[in-house]
C-alpha positions as CSV (number, residue, x, y, z in Angstrom):
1,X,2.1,-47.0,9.3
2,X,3.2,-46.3,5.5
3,X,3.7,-49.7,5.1
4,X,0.4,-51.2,6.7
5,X,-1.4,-48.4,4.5
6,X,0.7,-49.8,1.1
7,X,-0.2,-53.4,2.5
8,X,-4.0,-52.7,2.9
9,X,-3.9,-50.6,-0.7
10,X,-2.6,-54.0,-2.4
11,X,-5.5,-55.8,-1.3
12,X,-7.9,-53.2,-1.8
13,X,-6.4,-53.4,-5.7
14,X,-6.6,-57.5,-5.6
15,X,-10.5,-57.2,-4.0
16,X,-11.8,-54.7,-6.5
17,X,-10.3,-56.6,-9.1
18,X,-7.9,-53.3,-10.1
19,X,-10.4,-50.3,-9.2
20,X,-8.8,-49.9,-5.4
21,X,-10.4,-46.0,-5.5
22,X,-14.5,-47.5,-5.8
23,X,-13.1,-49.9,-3.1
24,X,-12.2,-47.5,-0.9
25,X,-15.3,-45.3,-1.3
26,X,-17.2,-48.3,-0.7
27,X,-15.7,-49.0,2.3
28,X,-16.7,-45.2,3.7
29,X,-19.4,-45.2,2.6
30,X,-20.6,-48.6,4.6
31,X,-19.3,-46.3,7.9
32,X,-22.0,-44.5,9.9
33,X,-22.2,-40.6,9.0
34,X,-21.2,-39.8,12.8
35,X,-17.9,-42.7,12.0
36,X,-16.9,-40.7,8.6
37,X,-17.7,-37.6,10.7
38,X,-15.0,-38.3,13.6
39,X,-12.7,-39.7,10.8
40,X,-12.4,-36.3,9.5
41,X,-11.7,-34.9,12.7
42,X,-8.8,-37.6,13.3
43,X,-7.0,-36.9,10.2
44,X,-8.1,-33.2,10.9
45,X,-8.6,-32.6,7.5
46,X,-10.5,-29.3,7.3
47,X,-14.1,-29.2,5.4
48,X,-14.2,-25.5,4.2
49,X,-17.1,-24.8,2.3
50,X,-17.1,-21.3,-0.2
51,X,-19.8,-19.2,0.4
52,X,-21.3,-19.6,-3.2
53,X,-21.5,-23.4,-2.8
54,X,-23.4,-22.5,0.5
55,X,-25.9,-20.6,-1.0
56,X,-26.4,-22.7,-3.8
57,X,-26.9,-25.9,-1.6
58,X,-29.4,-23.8,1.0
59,X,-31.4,-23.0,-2.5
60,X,-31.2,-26.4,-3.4
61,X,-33.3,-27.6,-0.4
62,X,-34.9,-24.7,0.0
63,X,-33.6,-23.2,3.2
64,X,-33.7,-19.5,3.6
């Protein structure tokens, strides 16, 4: 798996033309929110959100 992840990171480098990181986010971004949702849930990679940042984004749009 390491290696097909290294392999797919050289191309990523080679198709961006040396910005591999934009390439990447690219690439999620194109996925569907629900795809990028259940990816998250595969690598289970915790989205903790502090309470501050909370209130600041239910400010933002106005949520009470």
């Amino acid at each position: 798996m390491k290696r097909r992840a290294e392999v797919i990171d050289s191309v990523r480098e080679v198709a961006s033309g040396g910005d591999s990181s934009s390439q990447l986010a690219a690439e999620l971004h194109s996925l569907s929110q629900h795809d990028r949702e259940d990816l998250l849930h595969q690598v289970q990679l915790p989205l903790v959100i502090p309470t501050e940042h909370a209130l600041a984004m239910k400010a933002d749009l106005a949520i009470p």
